[in-house]
ZAKE-865490 format. One record per residue (C-alpha): residue number from 1; y, x, z. Coordinates in steps of 0.1 Angstrom, whole numbers, plus 5000, padded with zeros to 4 digits. Each point is the difference from the previous one (the first is absolute). Layout:
# residues N
SITE, NUM, Y, X, Z
...
# end
This chain:
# residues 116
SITE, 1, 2904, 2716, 4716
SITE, 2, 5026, 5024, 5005
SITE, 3, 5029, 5006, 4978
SITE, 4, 4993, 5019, 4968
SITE, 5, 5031, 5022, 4978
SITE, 6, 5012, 4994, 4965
SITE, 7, 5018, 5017, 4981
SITE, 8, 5023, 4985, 4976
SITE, 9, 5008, 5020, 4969
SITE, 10, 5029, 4981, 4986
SITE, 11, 5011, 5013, 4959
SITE, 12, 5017, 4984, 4974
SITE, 13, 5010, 5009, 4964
SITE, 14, 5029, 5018, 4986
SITE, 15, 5018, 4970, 4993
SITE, 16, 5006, 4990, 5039
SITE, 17, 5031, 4999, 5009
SITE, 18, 5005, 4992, 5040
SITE, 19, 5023, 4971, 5003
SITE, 20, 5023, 4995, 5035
SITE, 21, 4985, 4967, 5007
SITE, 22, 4962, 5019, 4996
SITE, 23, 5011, 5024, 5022
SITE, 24, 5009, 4982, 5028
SITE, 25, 4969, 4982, 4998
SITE, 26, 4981, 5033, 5001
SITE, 27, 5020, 5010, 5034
SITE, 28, 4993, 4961, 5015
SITE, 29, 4963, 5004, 4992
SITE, 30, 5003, 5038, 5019
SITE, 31, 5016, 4990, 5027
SITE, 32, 4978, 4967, 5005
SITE, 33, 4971, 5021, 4996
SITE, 34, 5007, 5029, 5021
SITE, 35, 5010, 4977, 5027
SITE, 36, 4971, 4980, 5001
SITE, 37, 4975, 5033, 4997
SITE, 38, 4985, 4992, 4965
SITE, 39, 5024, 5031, 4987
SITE, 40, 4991, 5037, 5017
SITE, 41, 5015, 5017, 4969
SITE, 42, 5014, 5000, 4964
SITE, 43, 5032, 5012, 4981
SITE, 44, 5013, 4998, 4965
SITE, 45, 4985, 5030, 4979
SITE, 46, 5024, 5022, 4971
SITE, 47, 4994, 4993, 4968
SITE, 48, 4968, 5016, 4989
SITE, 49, 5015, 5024, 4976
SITE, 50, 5014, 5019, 5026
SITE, 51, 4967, 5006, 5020
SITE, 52, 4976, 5022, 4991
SITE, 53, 4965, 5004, 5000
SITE, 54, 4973, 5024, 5014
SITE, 55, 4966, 5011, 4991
SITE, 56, 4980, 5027, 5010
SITE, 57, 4967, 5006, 4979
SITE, 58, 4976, 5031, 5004
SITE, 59, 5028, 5016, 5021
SITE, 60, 5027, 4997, 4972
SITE, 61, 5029, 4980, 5011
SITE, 62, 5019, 4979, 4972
SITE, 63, 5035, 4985, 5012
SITE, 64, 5013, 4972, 4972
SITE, 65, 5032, 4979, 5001
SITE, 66, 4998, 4965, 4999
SITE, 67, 4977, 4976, 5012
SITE, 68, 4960, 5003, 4992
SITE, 69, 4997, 4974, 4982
SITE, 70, 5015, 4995, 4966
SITE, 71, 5000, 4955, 5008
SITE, 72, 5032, 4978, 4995
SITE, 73, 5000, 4989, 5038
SITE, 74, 5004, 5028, 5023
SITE, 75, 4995, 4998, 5037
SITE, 76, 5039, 4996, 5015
SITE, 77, 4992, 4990, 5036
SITE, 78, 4972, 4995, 5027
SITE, 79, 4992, 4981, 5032
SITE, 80, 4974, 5007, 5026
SITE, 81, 4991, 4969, 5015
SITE, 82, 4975, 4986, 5027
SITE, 83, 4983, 4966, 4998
SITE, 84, 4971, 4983, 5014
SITE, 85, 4982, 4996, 4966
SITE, 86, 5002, 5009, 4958
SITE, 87, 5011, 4964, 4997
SITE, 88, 5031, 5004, 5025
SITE, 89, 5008, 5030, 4984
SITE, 90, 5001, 4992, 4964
SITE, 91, 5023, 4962, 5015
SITE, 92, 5021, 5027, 5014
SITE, 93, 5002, 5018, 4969
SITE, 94, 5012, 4972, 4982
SITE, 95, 5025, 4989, 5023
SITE, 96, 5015, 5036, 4989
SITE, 97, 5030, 4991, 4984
SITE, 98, 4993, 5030, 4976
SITE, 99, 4969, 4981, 4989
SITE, 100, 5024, 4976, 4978
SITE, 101, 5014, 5034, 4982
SITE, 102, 4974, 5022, 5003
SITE, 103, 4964, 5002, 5001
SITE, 104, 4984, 5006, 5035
SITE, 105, 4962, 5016, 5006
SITE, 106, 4987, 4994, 5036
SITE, 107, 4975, 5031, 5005
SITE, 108, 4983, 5001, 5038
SITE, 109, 5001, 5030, 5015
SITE, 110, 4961, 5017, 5004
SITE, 111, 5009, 5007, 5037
SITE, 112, 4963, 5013, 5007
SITE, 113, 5011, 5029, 4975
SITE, 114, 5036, 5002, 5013
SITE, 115, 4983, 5007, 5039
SITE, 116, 5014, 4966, 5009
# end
């Protein structure tokens, strides 16, 4: 079988707070990960109140601020990863240190419809 992607959407609620010892485990898992080739991308997100979102219905474009969704957590980082299986993905996922702080969803990526 050949590798599949993941993507890790990584959010928490608005009463993390990023300790230094979490972050340093966050840039050991990177650098572990990139260096062994599970990693191909990821990077911290801003908060979600600062984005904005987009829709275009019927040819009317509506620009909002603030994150779609109206939920506690909020989405505050992703991963792009590539494993062998669901299952090695989801044991990398938890091997995210953010998965102790934060909650972590491990969504493949539908390559067929991506042209991959």
């Amino acid at each position: 079988s050949r590798p599949m992607k993941f993507l890790f959407l990584i959010a928490h609620d608005d009463t993390f707070a990023p300790t230094p010892k979490l972050l340093k485990a966050i840039h050991a898992w990177v650098d572990h990960a990139t260096s062994t080739g599970l990693r191909l991308a990821g990077a911290p997100l801003v908060p979600a109140q600062q984005g904005r979102t987009v829709r275009v219905r019927q040819g009317k474009t509506q620009v909002v601020s603030g994150p779609f969704s109206k939920s506690r957590e909020q989405v505050c980082a992703y991963e792009l990863v590539e494993c062998d299986s669901f299952e090695a993905a989801v044991e990398a996922a938890k091997s995210h240190p953010m998965a102790t702080a934060a909650t972590i969803e491990v969504r493949p990526v539908w390559e067929n419809l991506a042209g991959g």
